[in-house]
TIMI-56530 format. One record per residue (C-alpha): x negated, z, y negated. Coordinates in Angstrom, 1 decimal. Example, Ala and Ser with C-alpha at 12.3 -4.5 7.8 and 13.67 -1.06 7.14 Angstrom:
+--------+--------+--------+
:     c1 :     c3 :     c2 :
+--------+--------+--------+
:  -12.3 :    7.8 :    4.5 :
:  -13.7 :    7.1 :    1.1 :
+--------+--------+--------+
//
This chain:
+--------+--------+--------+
:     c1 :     c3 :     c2 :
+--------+--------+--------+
:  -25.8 :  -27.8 :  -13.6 :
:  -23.2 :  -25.3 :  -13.7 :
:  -20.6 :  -24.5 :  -16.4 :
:  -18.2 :  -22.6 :  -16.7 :
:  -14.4 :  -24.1 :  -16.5 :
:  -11.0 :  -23.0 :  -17.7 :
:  -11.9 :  -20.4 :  -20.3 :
:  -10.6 :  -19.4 :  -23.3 :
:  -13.7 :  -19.0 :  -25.2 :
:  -16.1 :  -21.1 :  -27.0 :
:  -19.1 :  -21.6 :  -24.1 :
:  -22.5 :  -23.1 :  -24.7 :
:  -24.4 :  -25.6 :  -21.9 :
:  -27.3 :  -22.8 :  -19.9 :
:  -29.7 :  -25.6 :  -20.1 :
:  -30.9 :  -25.9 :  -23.7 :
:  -27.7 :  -24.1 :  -25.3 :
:  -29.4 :  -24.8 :  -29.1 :
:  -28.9 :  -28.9 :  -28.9 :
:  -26.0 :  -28.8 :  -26.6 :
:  -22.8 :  -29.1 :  -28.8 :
:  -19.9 :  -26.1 :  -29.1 :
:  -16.9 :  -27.0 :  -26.6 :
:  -13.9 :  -25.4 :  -27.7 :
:  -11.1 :  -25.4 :  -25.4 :
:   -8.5 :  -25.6 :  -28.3 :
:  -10.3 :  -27.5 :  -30.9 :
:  -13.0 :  -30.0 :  -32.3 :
:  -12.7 :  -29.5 :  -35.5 :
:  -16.2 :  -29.0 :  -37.4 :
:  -16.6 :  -25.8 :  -39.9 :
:  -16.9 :  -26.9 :  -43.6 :
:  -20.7 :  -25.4 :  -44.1 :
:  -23.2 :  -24.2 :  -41.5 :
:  -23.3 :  -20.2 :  -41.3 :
:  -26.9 :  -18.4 :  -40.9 :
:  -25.9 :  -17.3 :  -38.0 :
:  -23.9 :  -18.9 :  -34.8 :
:  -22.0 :  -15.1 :  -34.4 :
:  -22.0 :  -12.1 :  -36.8 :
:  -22.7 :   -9.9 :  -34.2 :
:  -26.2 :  -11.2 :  -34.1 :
:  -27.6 :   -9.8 :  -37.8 :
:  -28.2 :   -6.2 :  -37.3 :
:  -29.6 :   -6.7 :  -33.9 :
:  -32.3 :   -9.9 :  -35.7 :
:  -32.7 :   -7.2 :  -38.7 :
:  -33.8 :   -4.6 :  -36.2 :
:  -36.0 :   -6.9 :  -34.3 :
:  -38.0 :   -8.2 :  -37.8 :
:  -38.1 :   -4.7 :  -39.2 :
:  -39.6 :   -3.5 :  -36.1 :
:  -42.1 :   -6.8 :  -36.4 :
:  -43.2 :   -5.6 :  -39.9 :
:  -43.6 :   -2.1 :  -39.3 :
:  -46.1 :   -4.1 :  -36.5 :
:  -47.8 :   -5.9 :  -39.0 :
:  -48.0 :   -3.6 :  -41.5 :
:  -49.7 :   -1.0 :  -38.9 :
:  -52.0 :   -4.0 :  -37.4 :
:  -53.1 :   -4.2 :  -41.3 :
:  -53.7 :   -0.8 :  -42.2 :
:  -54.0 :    1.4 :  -39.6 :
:  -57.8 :    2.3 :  -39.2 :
:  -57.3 :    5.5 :  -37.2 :
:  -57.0 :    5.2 :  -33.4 :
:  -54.4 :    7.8 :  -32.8 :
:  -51.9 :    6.5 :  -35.1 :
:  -52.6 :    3.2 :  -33.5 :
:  -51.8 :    4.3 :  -30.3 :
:  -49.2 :    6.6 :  -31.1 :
:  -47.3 :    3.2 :  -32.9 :
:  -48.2 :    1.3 :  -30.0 :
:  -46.4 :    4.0 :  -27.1 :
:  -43.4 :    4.4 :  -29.3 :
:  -43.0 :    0.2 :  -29.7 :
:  -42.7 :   -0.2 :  -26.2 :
:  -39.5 :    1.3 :  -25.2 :
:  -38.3 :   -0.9 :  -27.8 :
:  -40.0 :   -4.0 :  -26.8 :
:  -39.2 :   -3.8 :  -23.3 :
:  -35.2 :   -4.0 :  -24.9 :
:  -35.9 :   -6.7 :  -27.0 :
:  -36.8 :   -9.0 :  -24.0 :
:  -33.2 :   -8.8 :  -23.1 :
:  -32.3 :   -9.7 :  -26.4 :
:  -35.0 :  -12.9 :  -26.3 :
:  -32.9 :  -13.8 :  -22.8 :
:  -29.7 :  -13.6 :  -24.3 :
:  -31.4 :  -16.1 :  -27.5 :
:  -32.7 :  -18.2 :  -24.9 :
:  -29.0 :  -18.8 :  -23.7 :
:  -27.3 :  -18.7 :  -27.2 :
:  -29.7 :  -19.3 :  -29.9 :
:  -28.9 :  -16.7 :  -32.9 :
:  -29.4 :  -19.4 :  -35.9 :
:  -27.6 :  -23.2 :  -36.4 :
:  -30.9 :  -24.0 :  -37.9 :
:  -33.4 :  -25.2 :  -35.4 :
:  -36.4 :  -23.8 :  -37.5 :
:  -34.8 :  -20.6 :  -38.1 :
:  -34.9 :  -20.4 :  -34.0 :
:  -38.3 :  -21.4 :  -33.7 :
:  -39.2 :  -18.3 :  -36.5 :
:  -37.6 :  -16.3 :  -34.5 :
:  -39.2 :  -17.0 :  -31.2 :
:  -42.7 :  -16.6 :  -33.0 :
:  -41.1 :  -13.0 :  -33.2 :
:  -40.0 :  -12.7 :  -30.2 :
:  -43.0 :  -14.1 :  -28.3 :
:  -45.2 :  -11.8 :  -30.2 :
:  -42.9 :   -8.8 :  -28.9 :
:  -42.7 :   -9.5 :  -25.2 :
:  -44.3 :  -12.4 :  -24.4 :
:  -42.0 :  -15.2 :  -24.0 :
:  -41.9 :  -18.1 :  -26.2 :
:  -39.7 :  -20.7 :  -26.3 :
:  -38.2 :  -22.0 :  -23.9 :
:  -39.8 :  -20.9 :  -21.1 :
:  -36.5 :  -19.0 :  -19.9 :
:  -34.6 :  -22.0 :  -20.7 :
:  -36.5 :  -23.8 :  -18.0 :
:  -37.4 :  -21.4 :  -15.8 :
:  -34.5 :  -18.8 :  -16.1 :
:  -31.5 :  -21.1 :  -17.3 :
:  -32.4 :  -23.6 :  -15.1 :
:  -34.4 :  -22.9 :  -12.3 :
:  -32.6 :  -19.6 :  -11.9 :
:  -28.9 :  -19.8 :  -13.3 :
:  -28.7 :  -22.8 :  -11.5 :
:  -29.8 :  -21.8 :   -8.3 :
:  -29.6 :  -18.3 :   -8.1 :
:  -26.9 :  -18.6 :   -5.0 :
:  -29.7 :  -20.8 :   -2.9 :
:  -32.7 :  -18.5 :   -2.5 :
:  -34.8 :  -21.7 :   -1.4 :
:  -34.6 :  -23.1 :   -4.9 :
:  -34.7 :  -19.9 :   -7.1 :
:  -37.1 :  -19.7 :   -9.1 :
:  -36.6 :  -16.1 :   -9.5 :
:  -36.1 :  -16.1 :   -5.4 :
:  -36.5 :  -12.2 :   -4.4 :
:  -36.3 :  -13.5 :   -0.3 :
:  -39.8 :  -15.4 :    0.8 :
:  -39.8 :  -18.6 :    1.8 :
:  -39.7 :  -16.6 :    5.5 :
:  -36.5 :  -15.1 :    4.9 :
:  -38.1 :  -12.0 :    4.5 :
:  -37.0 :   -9.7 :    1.0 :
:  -39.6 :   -9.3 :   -1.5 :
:  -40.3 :   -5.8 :   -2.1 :
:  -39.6 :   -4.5 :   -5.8 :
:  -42.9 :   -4.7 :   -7.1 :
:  -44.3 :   -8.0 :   -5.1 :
:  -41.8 :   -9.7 :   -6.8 :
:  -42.2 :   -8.3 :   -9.8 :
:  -46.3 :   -9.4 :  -10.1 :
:  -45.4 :  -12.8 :   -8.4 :
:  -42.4 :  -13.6 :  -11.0 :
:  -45.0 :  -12.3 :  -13.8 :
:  -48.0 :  -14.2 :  -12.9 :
:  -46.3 :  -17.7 :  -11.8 :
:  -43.4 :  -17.3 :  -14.6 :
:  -45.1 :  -20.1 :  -17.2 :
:  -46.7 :  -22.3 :  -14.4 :
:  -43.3 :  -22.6 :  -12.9 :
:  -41.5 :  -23.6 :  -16.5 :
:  -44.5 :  -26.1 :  -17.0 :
:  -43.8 :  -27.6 :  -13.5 :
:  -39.8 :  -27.6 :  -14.4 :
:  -40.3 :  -28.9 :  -17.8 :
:  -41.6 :  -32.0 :  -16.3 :
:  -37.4 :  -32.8 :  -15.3 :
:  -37.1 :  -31.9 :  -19.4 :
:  -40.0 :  -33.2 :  -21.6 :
:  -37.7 :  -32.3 :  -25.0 :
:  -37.6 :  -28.7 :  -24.0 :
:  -41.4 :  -29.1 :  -22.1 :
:  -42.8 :  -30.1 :  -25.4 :
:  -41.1 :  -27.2 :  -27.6 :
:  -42.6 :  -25.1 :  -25.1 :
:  -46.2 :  -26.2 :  -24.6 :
:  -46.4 :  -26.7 :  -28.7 :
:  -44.9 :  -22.9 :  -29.1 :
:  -47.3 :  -21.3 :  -26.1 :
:  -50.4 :  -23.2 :  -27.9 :
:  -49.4 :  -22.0 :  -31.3 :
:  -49.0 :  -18.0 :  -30.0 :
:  -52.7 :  -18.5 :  -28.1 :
:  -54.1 :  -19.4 :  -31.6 :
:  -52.2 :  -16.3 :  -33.3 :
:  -53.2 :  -14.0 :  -31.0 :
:  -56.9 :  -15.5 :  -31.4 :
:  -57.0 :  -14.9 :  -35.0 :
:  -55.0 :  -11.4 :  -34.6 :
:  -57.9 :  -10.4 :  -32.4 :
:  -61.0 :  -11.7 :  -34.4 :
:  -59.6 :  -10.1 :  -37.4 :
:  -59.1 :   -6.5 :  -35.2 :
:  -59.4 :   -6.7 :  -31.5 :
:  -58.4 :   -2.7 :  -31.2 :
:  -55.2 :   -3.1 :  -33.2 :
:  -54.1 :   -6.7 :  -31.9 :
:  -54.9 :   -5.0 :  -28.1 :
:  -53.1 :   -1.8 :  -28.8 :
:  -50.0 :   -3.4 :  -31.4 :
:  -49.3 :   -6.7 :  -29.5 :
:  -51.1 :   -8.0 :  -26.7 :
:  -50.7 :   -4.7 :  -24.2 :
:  -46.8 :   -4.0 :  -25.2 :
:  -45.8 :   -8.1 :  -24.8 :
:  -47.5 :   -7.9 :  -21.4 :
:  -45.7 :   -4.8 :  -20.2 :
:  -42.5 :   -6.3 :  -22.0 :
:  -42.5 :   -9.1 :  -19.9 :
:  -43.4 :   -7.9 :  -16.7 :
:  -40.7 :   -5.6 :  -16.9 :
:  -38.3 :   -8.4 :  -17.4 :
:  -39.4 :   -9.8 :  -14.3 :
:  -38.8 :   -6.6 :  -12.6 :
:  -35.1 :   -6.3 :  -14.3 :
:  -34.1 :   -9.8 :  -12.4 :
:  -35.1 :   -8.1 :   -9.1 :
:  -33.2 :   -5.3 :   -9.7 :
:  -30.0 :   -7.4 :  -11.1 :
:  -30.2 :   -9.5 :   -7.6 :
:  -32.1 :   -8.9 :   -5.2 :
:  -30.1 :   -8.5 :   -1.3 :
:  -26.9 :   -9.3 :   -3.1 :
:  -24.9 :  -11.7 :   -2.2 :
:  -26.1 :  -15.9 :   -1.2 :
:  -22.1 :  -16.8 :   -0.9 :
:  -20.0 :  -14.7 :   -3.0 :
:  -20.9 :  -15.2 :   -6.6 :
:  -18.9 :  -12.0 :   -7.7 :
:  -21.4 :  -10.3 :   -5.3 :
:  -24.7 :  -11.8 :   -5.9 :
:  -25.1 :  -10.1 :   -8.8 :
:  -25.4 :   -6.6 :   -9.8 :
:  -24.1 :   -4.8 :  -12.4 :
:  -24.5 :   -1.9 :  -14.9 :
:  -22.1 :    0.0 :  -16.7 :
:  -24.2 :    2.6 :  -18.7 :
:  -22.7 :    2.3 :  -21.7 :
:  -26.5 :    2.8 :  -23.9 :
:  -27.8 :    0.8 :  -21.2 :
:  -25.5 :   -2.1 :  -22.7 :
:  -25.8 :   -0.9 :  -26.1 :
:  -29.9 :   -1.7 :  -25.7 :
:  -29.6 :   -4.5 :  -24.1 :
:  -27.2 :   -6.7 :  -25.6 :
:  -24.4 :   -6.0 :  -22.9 :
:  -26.8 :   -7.6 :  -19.9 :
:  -25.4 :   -5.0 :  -17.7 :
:  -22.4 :   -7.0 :  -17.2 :
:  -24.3 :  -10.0 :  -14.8 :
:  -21.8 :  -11.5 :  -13.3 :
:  -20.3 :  -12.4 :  -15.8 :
:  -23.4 :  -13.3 :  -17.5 :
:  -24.1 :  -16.0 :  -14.4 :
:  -20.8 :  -16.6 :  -13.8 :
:  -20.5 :  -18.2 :  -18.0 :
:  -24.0 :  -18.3 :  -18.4 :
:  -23.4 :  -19.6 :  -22.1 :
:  -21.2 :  -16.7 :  -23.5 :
:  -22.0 :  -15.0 :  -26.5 :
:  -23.5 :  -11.4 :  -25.7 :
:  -20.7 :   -9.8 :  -27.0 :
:  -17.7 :  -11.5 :  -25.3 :
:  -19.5 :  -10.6 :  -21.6 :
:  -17.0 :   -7.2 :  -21.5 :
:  -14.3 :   -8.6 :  -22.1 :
:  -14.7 :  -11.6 :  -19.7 :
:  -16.4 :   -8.7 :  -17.6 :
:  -13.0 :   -6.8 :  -17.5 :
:  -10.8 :   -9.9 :  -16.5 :
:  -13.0 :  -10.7 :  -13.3 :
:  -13.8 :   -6.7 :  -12.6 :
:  -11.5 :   -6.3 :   -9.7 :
:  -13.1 :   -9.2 :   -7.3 :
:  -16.9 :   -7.4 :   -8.3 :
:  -17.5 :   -5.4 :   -4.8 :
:  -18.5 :   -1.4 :   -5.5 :
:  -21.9 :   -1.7 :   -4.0 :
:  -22.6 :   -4.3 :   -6.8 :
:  -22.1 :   -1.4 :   -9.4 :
:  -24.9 :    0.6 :  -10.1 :
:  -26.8 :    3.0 :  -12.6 :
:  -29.9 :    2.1 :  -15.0 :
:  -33.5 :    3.6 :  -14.0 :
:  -35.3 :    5.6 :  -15.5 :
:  -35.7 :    6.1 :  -18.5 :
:  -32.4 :    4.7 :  -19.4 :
:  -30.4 :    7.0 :  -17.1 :
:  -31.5 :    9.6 :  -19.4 :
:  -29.4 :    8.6 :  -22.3 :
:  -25.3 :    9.0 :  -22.3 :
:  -23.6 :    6.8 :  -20.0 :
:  -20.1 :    6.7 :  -21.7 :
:  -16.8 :    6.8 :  -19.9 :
:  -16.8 :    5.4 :  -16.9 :
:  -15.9 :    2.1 :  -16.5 :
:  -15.2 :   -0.6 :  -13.7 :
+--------+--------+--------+
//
């Protein structure tokens, strides 16, 4: 497993970054009372994410009329599609210190785009962070096993369709985190059940169709944040995204080298860690957001 060594900051274990224990590099010292949340910077981001869940629910329960339905339903999915980033980064660093507030909050999130917990813990945080530089053990590989380069959207359908088979099959190394995992994708089959007998056209349109597009465009973001970089140089095998809206949407993932290089840094300290390592990041592992993101204001530029 790889973690991060002589830094400054308080860093998390990728594997299951929720039980493992805070490792300051200055201190032991425990706080006199739990906070709510691990890091400030996480409440309006969680506020957004449940007020956007409610205006769900509340739709799903009174909306009879197909065209509002739908209209709700195109204008959540921009949003979900975000939110996914923000699920990865809670998969690293869980928001809460309480483990149920976490599992609330992945109910949320796995309603929104589709992955419950932990399976990017096993099949991101470990089968990709920790292999990410050996294409025959990623399990987010964008080569073949031939060699060969997986074209954008292969990859994207194959990460999509194996993605929960795979964490199963990795969570056999980690039954703690295999057991969270089957329990929470068992308990969002039987919500989505009852969503559906209650109204199949709303639960369709409101949940089930944005998760799915939600998470296969998550897949498709790891292609595009790796694939034909680097297999030697980690400040190359990685690439990275400036846009400054880009970073505002997604909780700074823009900044992936850093991301993989401390894998269990807060969100909101990957700039500044970003800025210290900049210089040894190649230009051709710089590069713009797609569409529809390159439409917003990029900022200043920045290394």
């Amino acid at each position: 497993m790889f973690m991060p060594n002589g830094s400054s900051e308080t860093t998390l274990s990728p594997l299951n970054s929720e039980t493992a224990p805070l490792t300051p590099s200055h201190s032991s010292q425990s706080t006199p009372r739990k906070r709510l949340f691990r890091f400030a910077e996480d409440r309006w981001p969680v506020a957004i994410f449940l007020a956007l869940f409610a205006i769900d629910l509340v739709v799903f329960a009174t909306a009879s009329a197909w065209p509002l339905v739908l209209a709700w339903a195109l204008l959540s999915v921009p949003a979900k599609v975000c939110i996914a980033a923000w699920n990865h980064h809670h998969q690293h660093v869980p928001f809460f210190n309480s483990k149920i507030c976490n599992r609330l909050m992945e109910c949320v999130f796995g309603l929104q785009t589709g992955a419950v917990s932990n399976v990017w813990v096993l099949h991101h945080n470990i089968g990709h962070h920790d292999n990410y530089m050996d294409q025959s053990k990623d399990e987010s590989a964008w080569r073949k096993p031939d060699g060969q380069i997986r074209t954008a959207h292969g990859y994207t359908w194959w990460l999509a369709i194996s993605g929960y088979a795979c964490a199963l099959r990795k969570g056999a190394e980690y039954p703690g985190l295999r057991r969270t995992f089957i329990l929470m994708t068992l308990l969002h089959v039987a919500l989505l059940a009852v969503l559906l007998w209650i109204n199949p056209f709303n639960a369709t349109l409101i949940v089930i169709i944005p998760m799915v597009i939600s998470f296969v465009l998550t897949c498709r973001h790891t292609y595009d944040h790796h694939a034909g970089c680097s297999e030697v140089d980690e400040y190359a095998a990685s690439n990275n995204i400036m846009h400054r809206w880009y970073n505002i949407l997604t909780g700074n993932l823009g900044y992936h080298t850093a991301h993989h290089l401390r894998p269990g840094l807060h969100w909101s300290k990957l700039p500044k860690f970003h800025a210290r390592i900049a210089a040894k990041i190649p230009a051709a592992n710089f590069r713009g957001p797609g569409f529809p993101m390159s439409l917003l204001p990029a900022g200043p530029k920045a290394a």
